[in-house]
N, C-alpha and C positions, 0 to 999 in steps of 0.2 A: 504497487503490489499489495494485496492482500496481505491478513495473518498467515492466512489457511496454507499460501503457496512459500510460506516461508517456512512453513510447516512440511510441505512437500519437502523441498528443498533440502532440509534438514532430515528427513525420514528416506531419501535417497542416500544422501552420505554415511548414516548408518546402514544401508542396506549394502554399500559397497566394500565400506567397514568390515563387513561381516563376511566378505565374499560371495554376496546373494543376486543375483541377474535380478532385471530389472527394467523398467520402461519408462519416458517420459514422455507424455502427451501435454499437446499447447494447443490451444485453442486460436489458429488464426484468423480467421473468417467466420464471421456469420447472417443469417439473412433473414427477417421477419422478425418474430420475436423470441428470442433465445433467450434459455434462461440466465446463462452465463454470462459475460462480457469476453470480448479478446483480451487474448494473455492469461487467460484461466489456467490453471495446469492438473494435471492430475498422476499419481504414483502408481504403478502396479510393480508388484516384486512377482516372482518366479511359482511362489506360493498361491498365489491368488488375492495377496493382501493389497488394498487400496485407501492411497489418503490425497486428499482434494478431490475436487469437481469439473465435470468440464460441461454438464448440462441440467445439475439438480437433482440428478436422480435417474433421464430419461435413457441415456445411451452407456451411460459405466457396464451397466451387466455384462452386455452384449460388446463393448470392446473387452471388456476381462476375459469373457471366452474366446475370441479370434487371439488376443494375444498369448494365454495359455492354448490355444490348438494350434498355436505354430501358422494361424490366418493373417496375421497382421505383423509386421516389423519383427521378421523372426533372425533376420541378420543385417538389415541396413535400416535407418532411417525411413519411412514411408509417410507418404500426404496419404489420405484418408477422408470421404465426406460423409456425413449423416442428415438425412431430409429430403434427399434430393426428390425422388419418387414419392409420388401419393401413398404407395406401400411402406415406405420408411417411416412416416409421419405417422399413417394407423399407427402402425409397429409400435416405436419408437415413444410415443406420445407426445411429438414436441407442438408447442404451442403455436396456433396462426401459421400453420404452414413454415414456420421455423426451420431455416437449416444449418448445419456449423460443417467448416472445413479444419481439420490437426492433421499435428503434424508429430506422430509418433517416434520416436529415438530409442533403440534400444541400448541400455546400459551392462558394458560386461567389465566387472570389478578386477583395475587396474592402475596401477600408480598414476598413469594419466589423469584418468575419469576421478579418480580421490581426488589430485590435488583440483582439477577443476570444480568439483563440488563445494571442496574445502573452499576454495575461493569464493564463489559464489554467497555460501552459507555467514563466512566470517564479513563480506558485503554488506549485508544485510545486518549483521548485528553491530555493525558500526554507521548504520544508517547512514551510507554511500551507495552510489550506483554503479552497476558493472553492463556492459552489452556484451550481450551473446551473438555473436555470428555463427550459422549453423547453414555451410554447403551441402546439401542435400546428394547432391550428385558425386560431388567430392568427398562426400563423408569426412567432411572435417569438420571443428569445430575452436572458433575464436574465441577469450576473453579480452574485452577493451575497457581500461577506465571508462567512466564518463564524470562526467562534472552537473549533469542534468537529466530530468526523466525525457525520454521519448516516446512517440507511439508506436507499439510494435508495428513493425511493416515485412511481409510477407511477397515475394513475388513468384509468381504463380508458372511464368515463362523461365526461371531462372533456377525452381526451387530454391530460393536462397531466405530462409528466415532471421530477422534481425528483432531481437528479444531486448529490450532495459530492464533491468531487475533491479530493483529498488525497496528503500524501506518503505513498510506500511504505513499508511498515515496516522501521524500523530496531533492528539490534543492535547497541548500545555496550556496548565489552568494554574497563573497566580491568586492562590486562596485558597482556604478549605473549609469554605463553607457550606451552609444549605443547599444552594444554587447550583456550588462545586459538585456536590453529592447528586442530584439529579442526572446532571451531565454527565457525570463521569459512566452513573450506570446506563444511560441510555446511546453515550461515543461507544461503551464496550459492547452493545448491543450491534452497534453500525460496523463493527471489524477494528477502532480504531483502537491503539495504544496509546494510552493515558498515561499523563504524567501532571502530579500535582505538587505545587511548589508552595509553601509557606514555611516562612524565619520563624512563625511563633510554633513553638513548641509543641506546646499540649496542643490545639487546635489540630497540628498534623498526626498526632498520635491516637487523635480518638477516630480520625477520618474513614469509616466501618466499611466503603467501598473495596472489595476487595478486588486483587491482580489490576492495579495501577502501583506504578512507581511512584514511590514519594520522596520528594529533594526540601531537605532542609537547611537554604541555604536564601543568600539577598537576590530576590528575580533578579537583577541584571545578573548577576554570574549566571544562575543558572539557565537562564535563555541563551546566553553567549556559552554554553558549555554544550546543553541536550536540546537545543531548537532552534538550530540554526539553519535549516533546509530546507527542499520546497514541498514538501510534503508534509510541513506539520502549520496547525493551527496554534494561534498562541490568543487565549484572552486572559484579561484582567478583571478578577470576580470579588476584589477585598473591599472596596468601597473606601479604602484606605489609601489616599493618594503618599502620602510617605514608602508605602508598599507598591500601590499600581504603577506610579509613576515612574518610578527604578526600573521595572520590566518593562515598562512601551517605550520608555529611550531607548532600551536595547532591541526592545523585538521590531523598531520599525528600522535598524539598521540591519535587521536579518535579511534570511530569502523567503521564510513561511510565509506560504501561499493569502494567510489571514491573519489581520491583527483586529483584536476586538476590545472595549471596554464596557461594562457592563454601568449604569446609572442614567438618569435619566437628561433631557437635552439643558437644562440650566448644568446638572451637574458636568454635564456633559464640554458646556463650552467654557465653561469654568476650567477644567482638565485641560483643553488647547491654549487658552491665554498662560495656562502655568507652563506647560511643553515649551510654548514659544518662547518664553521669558529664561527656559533653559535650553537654547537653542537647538530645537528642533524644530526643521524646517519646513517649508508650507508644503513644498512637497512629498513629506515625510510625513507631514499627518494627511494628506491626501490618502493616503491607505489605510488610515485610522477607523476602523467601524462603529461608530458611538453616536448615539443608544445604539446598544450591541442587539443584535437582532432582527428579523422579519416586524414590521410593524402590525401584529394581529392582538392589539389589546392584551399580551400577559402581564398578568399582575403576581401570582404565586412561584415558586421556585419550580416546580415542573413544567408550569408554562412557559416560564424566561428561559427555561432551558429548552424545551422546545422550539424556542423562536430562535436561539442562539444557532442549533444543532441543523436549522433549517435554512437560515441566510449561511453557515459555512458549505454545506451543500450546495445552496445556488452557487456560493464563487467558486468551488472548487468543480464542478460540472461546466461553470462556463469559462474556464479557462484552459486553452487552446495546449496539446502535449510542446512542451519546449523540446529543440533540436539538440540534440545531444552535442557535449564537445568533448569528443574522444582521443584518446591516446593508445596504442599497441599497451598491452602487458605478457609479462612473462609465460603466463598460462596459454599455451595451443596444444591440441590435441586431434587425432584423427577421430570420429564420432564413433561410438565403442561400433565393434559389430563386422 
């Protein structure tokens, strides 16, 4: 999940708060080039106010107006497609013959729909995962623990949409240096929530990136506290193996999808003869990324950051959505409407 949809997410539960009707739109399908990816979401209240996306710009207008004219999911849940025709496309403006199928929900502010929100919303700020099951035909609607992300799956014979809502990806970065600084502003560029961990003091207090979290505390704690799950990146940027080393025993017993160190390959295998000697195991630094990075020649701290920012991209692109391992919760409700 995105910031953005956690942003929705969050701007729903106050619209319900408020007593305000309300929409949610999900992005399940899409075909060519679409601007958006599946699982986008986007909010419309009653007003005509909107927050997220479901195509960059191209289709929001025109579903705001079916949905204020009473055209689109004015009392149950409706599938919806945009692109199909050559006409839509002119229209529309979507890229390469581009088309997306959502799946619209209307929300009408009730103890149900709160506490499902509320659930959802407080998911998300304790970075855990929850699945949505959403009967379309049924007008109901599930929350189920999960223990892991999945890919949305949608079935088209069944109306039955199955949603993971998840936190957004994180970059934990032991150190607050130079390096730290690059990255951190160019992760906040990528959607990611940053968090930056260094024990020395001052170093974290001058740290001028602004809207990252900063933990001042020993990297093992704090990876075994704020990065423990598969959605977050953890590198090591101090150059200080008394510092580094404390964080990568813990973060290669995490689940983040990356563990990285930053120096170069003497310093580098120099770091695993030490790991080993504290036994961490071969199969454990098997996940160890060091020299941290894309091998494109960076020598400056924008560039190492660049190289950094673009091998966590390759492994998080190429690794495969895990199958969720769910459990019933409390939370069911019938789908407002």
């Amino acid at each position: 999940m995105q910031a953005v949809d956690k942003e929705v997410i969050g701007q729903i539960l106050n619209w319900l708060r408020a007593g305000t009707r309300c929409w949610l739109a999900t992005v399940v399908e899409t075909w060519g080039s679409s601007p958006r990816p599946v699982g986008s979401l986007l909010a419309c209240n009653s007003d005509g106010v909107m927050v997220g996306s479901l195509s960059g710009g191209c289709v929001e207008d025109d579903l705001q107006e079916k949905l204020l004219n009473g055209e689109l999911a004015p009392e149950r849940p409706q599938f919806f497609q945009y692109g199909v025709t050559p006409e839509d496309v002119e229209k529309f403006g979507l890229p390469c013959g581009g088309h997306l199928n959502i799946i619209i929900e209307p929300q009408i502010p009730s103890a149900e729909s709160i506490a499902q929100f509320d659930r959802l919303n407080k998911a998300l700020s304790e970075r855990s995962w929850v699945l949505r099951h959403v009967d379309l035909p049924n007008q109901s609607v599930n929350l189920i623990e999960a223990t892991k992300p999945s890919a949305l799956s949608w079935s088209g014979d069944q109306q039955v949409l199955q949603h993971t809502y998840g936190p957004s990806y994180q970059l934990f970065m032991i150190g607050a240096g130079m390096v730290s600084q690059y990255l951190a502003e160019m992760a906040l560029m990528l959607d990611y929530q940053v968090t930056v961990c260094d024990p020395r003091e001052d170093l974290l207090e001058q740290f001028p990136v602004r809207n990252v979290t900063k933990v001042r505390d020993m990297p093992d704690d704090a990876v075994r506290e704020f990065a423990n799950d598969h959605a977050t990146a953890i590198v090591a940027l101090t150059h200080d193996p008394r510092i580094d080393d404390m964080g990568l025993m813990e973060a290669l017993t995490t689940e983040a999808f990356y563990v990285g160190a930053m120096g170069s390959s003497r310093t580098s295998a120099n770091r695993r003869e030490r790991l080993l000697a504290l036994d961490v195991s071969e199969q454990s630094l098997e996940r160890l990324h060091a020299p941290i990075g894309l091998p494109i020649g960076s020598k400056t701290p924008p560039e190492i950051a660049i190289a950094i920012l673009g091998e966590i991209t390759a492994v998080r692109k190429s690794q495969p959505a895990a199958q969720a391992t769910v459990t019933p919760m409390a939370v069911k409700n019938t789908a407002s409407g």
